[in-house]
GULO-858054 format. One line per field, with one value per residue (C-alpha): x, y negated, z negated; residue number from 1; residue in one letter. Coordinates in Angstrom, 3 decimals. Last residue first. Layout:
X <- [X, ...]
Y <- [Y, ...]
Z <- [Z, ...]
nr <- [NUM, ...]
rest <- [a, ...]
***
This chain:
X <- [95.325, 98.581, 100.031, 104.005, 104.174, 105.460, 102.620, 100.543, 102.411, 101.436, 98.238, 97.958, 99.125, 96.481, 93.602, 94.763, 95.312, 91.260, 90.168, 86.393, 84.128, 81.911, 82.149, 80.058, 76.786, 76.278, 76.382, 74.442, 71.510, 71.581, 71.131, 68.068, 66.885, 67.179, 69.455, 70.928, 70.718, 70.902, 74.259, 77.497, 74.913, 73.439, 76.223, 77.573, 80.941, 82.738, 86.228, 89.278, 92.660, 92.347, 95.528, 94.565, 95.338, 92.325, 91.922, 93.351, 90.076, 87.773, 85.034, 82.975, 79.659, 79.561, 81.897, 81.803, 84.807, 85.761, 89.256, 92.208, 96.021, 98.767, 101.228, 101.274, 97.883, 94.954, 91.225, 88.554, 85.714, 82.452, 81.547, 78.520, 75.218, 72.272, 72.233, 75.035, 73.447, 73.150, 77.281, 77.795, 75.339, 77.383, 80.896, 79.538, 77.683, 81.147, 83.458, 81.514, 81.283, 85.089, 86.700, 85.929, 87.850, 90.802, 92.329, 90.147, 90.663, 93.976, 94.774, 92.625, 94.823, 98.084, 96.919, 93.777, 90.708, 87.353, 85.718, 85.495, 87.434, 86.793, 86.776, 87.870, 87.706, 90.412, 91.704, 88.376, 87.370, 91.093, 91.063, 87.231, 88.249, 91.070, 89.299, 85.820, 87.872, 89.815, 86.251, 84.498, 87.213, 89.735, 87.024, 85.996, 89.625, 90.490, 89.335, 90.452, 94.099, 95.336, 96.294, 93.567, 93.433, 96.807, 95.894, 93.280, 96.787, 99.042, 96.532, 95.933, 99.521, 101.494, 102.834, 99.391, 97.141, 98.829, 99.102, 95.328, 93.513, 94.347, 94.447, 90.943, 89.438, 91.923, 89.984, 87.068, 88.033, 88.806, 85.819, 83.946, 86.047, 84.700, 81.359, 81.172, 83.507, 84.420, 80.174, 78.695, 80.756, 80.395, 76.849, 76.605, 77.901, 76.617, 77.903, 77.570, 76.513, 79.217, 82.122, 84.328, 81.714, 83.283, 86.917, 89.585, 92.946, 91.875, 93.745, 93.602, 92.069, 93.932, 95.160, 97.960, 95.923, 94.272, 94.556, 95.608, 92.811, 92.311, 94.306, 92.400, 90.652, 87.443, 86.015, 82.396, 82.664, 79.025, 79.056, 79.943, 76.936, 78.099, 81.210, 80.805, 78.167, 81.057, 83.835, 80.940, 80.407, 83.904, 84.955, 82.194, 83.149, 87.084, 86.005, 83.766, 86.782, 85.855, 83.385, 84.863, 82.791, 84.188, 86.674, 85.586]
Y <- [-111.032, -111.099, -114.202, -113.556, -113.861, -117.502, -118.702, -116.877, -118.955, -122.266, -121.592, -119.517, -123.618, -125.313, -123.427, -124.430, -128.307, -127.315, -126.724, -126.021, -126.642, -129.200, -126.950, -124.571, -126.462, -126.100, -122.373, -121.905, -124.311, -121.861, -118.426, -120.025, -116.711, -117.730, -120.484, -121.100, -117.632, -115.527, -117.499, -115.132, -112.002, -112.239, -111.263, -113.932, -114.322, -117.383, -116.855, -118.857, -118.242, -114.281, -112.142, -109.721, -105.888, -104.296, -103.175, -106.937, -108.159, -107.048, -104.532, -105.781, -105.180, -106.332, -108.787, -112.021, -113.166, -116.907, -116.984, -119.122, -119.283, -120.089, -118.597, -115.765, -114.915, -116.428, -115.228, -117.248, -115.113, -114.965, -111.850, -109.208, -108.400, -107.957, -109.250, -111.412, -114.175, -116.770, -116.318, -116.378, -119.778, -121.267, -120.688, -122.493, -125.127, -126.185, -124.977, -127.462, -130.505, -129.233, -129.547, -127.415, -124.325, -123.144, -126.993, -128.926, -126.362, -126.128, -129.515, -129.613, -126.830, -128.501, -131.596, -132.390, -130.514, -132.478, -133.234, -130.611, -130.507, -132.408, -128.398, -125.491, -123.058, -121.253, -118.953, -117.849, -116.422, -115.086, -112.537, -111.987, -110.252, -108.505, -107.132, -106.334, -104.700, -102.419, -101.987, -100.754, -99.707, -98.653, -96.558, -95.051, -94.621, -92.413, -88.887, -89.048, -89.248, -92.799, -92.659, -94.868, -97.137, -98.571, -102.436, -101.870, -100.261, -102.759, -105.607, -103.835, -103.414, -100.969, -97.576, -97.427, -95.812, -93.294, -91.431, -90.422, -89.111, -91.983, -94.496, -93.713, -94.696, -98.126, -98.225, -98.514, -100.982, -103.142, -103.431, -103.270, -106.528, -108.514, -107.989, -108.327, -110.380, -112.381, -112.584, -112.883, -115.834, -117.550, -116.992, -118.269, -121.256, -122.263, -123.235, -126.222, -128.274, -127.063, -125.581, -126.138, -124.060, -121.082, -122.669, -123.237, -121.485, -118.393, -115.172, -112.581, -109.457, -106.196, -103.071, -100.310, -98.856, -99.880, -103.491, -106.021, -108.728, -111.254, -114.592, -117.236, -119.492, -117.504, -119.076, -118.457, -114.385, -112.528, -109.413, -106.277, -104.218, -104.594, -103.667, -100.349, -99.247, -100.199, -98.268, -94.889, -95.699, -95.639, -92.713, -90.552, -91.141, -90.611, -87.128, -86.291, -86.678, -89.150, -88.750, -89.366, -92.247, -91.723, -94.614, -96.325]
Z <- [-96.057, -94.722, -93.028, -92.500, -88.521, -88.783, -86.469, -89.265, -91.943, -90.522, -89.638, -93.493, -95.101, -92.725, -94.243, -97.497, -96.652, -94.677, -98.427, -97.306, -99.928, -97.701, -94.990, -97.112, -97.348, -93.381, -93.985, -96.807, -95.188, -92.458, -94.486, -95.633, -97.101, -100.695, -101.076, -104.824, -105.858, -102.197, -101.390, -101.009, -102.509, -99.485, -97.251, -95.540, -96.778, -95.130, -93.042, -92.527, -90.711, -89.975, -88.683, -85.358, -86.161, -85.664, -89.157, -90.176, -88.435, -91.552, -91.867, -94.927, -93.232, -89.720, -88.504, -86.366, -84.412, -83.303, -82.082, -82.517, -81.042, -82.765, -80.729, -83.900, -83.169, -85.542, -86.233, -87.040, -88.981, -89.787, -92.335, -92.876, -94.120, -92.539, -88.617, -88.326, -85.848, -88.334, -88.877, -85.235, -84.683, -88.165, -86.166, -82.864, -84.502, -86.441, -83.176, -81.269, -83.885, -84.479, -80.874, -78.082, -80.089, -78.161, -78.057, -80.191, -83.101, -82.634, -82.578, -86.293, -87.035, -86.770, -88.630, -89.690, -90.714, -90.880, -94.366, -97.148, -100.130, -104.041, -105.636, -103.545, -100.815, -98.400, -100.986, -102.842, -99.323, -98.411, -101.296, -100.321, -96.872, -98.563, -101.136, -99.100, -96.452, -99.010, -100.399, -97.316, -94.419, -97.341, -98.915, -95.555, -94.599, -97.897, -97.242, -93.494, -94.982, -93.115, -89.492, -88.087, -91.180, -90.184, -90.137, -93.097, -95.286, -93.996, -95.357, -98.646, -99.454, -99.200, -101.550, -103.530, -101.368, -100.412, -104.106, -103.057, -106.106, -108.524, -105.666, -104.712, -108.343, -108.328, -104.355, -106.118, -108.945, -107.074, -105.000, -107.911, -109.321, -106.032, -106.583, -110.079, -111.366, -107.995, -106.440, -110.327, -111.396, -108.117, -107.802, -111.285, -110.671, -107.583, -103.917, -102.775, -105.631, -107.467, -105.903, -109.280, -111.515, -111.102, -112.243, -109.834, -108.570, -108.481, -109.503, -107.493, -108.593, -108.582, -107.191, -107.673, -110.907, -114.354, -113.532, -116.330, -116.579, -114.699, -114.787, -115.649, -113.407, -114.101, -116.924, -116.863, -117.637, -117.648, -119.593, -117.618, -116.207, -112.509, -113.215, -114.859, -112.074, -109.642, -111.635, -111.889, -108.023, -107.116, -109.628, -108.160, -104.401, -105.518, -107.487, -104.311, -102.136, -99.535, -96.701, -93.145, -91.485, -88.038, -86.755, -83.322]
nr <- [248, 247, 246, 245, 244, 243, 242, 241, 240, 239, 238, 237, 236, 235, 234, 233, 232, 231, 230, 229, 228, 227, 226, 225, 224, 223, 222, 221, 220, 219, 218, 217, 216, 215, 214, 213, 212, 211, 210, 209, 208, 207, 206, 205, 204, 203, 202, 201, 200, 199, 198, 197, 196, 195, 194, 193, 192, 191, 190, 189, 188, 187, 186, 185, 184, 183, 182, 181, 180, 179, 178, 177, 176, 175, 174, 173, 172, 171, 170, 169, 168, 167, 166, 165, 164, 163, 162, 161, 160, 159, 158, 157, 156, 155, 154, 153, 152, 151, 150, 149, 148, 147, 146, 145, 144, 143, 142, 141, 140, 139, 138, 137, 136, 135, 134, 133, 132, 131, 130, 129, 128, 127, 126, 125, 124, 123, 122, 121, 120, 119, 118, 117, 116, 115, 114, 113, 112, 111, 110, 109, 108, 107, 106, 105, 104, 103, 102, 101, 100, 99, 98, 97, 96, 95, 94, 93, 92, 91, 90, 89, 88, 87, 86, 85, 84, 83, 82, 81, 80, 79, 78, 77, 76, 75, 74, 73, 72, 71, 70, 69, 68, 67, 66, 65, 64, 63, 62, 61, 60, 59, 58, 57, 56, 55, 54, 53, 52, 51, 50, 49, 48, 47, 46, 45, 44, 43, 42, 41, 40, 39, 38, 37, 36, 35, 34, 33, 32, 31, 30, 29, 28, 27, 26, 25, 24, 23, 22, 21, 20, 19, 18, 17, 16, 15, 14, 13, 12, 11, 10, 9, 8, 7, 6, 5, 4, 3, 2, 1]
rest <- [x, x, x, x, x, x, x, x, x, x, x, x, x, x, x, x, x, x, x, x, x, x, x, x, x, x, x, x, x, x, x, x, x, x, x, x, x, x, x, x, x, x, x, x, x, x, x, x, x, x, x, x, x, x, x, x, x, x, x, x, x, x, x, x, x, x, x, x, x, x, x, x, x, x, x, x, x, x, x, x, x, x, x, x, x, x, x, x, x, x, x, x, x, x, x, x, x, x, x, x, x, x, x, x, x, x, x, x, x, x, x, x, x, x, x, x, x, x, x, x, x, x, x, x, x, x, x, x, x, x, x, x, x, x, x, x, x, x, x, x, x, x, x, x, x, x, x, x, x, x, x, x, x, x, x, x, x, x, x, x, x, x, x, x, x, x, x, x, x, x, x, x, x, x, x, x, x, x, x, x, x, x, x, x, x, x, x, x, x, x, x, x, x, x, x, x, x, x, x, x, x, x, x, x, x, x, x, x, x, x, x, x, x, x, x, x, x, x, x, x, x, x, x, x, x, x, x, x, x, x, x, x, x, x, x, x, x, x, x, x, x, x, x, x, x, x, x, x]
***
């Protein structure tokens, strides 16, 4: 269990005042494009389809509002870090969550919360997109049948763990490098990489992930997500996981 180490007051201060900043930015619709230049070590990814691509599934303006807002604050939290903690910019997010143990005490709780959210959400936009859905095929559809019960079970399965997350927090199927898969829930924005296991797939379900379009039914978010599921996507990080170069 890692302690909850405060941060520097100037890196607590320069998260919130970048989060604040965020939050009150004018809305952006177009958000294939690349973002803009980051002001430190970190930055968004870029998508590779509009806000409006998930559509009915998952809405436009919870899309614009969960990667400029949410997402962006994230950044630019750990940007505010990086200024007072030179550490944080010589590896990537994924090395940093695996090694959070032996990090400076005033940086883990940053990595733990917006390092999570970054990497966790960097894989979110990844495995989604426009005209997907269906079953999985290929190596990860065996995969599925084999350590999964086959995808009507791991579908109920996965949607009963993300129901069961009690506030906010993450459903996730973690990889080895055999290839083999795991169901795991988070709380939060902790994220497998800080335990060291790679992650396939995972949905977002913290509030802000469906709240505009679903209110509290949590369950009708989840069974409307499979339909933006790009499973070619998910079958691209199998591949690269049993490779051993998956990172976020």
């Amino acid at each position: 269990m890692i302690a909850a180490s405060p941060l520097s007051r100037r890196s607590l201060l320069g998260f919130g005042a970048a989060a604040i900043a965020v939050a009150a930015a004018p809305k952006v619709w177009a958000q294939a494009a690349a973002p803009a230049a980051p002001t430190g070590p970190f930055s968004l990814p870029k998508r590779a389809y509009e806000a409006a691509a998930l559509e009915p599934h998952i809405d436009t303006t919870t899309m614009d509002i969960h990667y400029t807002r949410h997402h962006a604050a994230f950044i630019a939290g750990l940007n505010a870090a990086a200024k007072d903690n030179g550490v944080l910019a010589t590896k990537p997010i994924n090395e940093l969550l695996g090694d959070i143990t032996n990090l400076p005490e005033a940086v883990r709780v940053v990595i733990r919360n917006a390092g999570g959210g970054h990497a966790n959400h960097s894989m979110f936009w990844e495995i989604m997109g426009p005209g997907a859905g269906g079953v999985p095929t290929g190596d990860v559809a065996a995969a599925i049948t084999k350590d999964l019960g086959g995808f009507d079970k791991f579908k109920a399965d996965f949607e009963s763990a993300g129901l069961r997350v009690f506030g906010s927090g993450w459903v996730f199927v973690t990889v080895d490098k055999s290839g083999k898969l795991a169901l795991l829930a988070k709380p939060n924005q902790d994220s497998p990489l800080m335990d060291k296991q790679m992650v396939l797939m995972g949905n977002d379900v913290w509030e802000h992930a469906y709240y505009l379009k679903y209110q509290n039914r949590r369950a009708d978010y989840l069974k409307g997500w499979w339909n933006v599921v790009n499973w070619a996507k998910v079958n691209e990080r199998y591949a690269a996981a049993k490779a051993g170069k998956l990172t976020v």
